[in-house]
Backbone as a chain_set.jsonl record, in Angstrom:
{"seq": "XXXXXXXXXXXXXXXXXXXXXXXXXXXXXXXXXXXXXXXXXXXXXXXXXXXXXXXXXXXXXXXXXXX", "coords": {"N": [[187.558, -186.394, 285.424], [190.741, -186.509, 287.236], [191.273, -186.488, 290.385], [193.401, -183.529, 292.22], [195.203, -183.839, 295.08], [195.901, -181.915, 297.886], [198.227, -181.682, 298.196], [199.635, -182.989, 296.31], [198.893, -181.101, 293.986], [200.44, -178.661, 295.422], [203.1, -179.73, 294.52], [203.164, -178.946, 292.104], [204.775, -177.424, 289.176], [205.084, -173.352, 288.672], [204.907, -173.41, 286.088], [202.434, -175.201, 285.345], [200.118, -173.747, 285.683], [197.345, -172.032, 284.991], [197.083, -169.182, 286.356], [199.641, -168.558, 287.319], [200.988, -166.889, 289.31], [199.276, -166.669, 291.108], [198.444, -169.613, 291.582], [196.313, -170.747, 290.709], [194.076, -172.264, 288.917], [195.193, -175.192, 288.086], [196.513, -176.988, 285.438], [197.758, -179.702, 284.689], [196.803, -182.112, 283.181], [194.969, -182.822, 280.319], [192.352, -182.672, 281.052], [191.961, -181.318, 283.062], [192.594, -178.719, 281.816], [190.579, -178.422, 280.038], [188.655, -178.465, 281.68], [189.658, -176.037, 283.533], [189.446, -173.851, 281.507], [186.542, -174.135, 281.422], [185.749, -173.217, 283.813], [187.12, -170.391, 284.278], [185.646, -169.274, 282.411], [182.952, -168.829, 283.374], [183.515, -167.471, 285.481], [184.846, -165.105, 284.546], [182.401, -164.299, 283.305], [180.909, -163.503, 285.803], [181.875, -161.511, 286.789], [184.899, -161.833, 288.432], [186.731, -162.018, 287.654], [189.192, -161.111, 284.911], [189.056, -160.124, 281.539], [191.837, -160.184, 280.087], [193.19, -162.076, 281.562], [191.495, -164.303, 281.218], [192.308, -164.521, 278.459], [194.298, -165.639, 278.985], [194.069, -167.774, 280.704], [193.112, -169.231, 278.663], [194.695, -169.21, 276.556], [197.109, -170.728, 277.366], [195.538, -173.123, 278.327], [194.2, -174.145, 275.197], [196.991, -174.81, 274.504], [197.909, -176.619, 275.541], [195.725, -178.471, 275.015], [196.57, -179.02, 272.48], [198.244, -180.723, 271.782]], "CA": [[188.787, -185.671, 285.673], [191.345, -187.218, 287.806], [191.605, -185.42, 291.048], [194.35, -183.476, 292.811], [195.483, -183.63, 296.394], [196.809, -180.504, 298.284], [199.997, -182.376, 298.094], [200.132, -183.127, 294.282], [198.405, -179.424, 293.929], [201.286, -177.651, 296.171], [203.989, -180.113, 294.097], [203.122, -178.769, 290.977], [205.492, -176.033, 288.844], [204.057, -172.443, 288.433], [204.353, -173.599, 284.696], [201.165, -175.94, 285.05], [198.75, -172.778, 286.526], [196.892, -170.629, 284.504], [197.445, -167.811, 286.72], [200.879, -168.919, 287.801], [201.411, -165.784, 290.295], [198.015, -166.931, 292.135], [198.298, -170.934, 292.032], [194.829, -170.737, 290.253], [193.729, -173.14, 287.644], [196.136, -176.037, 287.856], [196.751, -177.691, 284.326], [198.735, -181.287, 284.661], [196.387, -182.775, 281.887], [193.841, -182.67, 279.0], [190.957, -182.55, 281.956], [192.271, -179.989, 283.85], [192.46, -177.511, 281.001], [189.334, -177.998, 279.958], [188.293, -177.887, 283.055], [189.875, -174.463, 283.739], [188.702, -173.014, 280.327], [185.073, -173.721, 281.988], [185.63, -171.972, 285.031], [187.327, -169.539, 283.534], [184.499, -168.481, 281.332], [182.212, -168.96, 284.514], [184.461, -166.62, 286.325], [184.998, -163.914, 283.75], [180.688, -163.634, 283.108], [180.683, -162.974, 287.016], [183.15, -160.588, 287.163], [185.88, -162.064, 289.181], [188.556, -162.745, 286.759], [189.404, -159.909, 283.93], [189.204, -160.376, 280.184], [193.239, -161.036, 279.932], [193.106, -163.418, 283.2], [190.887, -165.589, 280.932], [192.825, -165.213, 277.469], [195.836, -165.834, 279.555], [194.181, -169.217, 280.881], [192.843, -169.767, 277.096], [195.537, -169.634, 275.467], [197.535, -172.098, 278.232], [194.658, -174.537, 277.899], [194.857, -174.516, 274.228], [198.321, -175.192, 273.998], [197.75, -178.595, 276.672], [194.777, -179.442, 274.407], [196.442, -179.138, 271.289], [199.133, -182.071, 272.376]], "C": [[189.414, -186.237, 286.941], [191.69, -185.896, 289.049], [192.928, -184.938, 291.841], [194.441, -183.162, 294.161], [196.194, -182.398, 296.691], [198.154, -180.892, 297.86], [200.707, -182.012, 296.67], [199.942, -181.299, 293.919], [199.812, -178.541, 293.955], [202.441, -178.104, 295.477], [203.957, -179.578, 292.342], [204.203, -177.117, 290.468], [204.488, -175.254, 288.572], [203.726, -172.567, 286.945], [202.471, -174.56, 284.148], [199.967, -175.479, 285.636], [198.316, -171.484, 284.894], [197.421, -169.563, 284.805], [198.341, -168.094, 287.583], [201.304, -168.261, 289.4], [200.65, -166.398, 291.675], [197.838, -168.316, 292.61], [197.123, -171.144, 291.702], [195.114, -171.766, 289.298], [194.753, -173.643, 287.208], [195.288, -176.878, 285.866], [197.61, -179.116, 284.054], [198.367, -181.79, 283.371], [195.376, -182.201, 280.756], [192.161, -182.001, 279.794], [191.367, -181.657, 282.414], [192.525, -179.223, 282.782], [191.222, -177.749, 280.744], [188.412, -177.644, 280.811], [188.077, -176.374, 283.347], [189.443, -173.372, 283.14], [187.783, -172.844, 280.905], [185.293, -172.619, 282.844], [185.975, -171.204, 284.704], [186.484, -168.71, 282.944], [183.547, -167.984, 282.534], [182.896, -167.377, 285.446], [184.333, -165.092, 285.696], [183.271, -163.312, 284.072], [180.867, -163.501, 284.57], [181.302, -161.84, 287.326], [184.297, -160.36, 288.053], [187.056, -162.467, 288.506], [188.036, -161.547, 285.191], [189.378, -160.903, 282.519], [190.979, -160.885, 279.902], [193.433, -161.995, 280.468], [192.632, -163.752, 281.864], [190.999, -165.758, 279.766], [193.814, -165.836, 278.171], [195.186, -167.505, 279.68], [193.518, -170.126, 279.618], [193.624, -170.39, 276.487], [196.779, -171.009, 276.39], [197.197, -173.298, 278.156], [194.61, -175.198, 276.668], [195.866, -175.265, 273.645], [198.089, -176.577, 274.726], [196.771, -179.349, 275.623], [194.902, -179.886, 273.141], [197.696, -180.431, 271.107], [198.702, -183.488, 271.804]], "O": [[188.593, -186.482, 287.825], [192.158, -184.781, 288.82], [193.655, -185.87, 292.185], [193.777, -182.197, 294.536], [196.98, -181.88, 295.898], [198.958, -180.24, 297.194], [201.607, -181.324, 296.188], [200.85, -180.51, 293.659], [200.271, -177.914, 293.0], [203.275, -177.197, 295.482], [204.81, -179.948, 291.535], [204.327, -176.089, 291.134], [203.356, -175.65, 288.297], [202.702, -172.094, 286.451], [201.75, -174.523, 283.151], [199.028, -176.174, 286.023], [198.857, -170.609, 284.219], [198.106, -168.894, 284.031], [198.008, -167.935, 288.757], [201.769, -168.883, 290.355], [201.105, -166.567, 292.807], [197.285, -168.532, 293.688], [196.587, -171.91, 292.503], [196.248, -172.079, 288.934], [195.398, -173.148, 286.284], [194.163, -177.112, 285.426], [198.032, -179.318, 282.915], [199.208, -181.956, 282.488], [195.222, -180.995, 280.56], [191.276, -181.268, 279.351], [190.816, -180.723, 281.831], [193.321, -178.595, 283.48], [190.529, -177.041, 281.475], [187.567, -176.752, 280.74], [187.056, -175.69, 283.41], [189.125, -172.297, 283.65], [187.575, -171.675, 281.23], [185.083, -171.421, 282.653], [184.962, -170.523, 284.546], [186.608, -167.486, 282.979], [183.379, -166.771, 282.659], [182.238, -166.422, 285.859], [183.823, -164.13, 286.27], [182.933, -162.341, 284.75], [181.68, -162.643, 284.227], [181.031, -161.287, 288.392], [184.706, -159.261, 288.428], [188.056, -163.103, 288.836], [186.933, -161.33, 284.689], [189.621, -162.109, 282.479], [191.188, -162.03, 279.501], [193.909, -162.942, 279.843], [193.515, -163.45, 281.062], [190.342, -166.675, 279.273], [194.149, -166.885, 277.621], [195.639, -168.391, 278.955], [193.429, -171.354, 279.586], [193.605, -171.518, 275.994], [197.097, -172.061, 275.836], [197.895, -174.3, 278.001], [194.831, -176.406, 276.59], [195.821, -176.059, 272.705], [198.182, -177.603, 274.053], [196.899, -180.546, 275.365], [194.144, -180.654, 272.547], [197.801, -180.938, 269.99], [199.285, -184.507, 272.175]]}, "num_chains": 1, "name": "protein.A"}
C-alpha cells in the first residue's frame, strides 16, 4: 500500500474518508479501502467504532473496489 504524507492526507476531499466528518480512513485507492475495511472490522470487534461507522466505511470501500 502506497503511503500517505500528512500533506497528501490533509489535501485530500472529505469524499475520499470513510468517516468524512472525522478525517478517518482515507480512501484514494484500491489499497486504502481494503485497508480501511480491515481496520474497520478490527475497530468495530473492539468497540471503538459502531456497527453503522463500519457499514458506512463498507459500503465506501466497496464502491472503490468495485472500479
Amino acid at each position: 500500500m502506497p503511503t500517505l504524507s500528512e500533506k497528501q492526507r490533509d489535501r485530500l476531499p472529505d469524499s475520499k474518508f470513510g468517516l468524512p466528518d472525522e478525517h478517518k480512513y482515507p480512501m484514494p485507492d484500491k489499497s486504502h479501502a481494503r485497508n480501511a475495511k480491515a481496520r474497520a472490522s478490527q475497530q468495530e470487534e473492539r468497540g471503538n467504532l459502531t456497527r453503522s461507522e463500519k457499514e458506512k466505511i463498507d459500503r465506501k470501500a466497496d464502491r472503490i473496489l468495485d472500479k
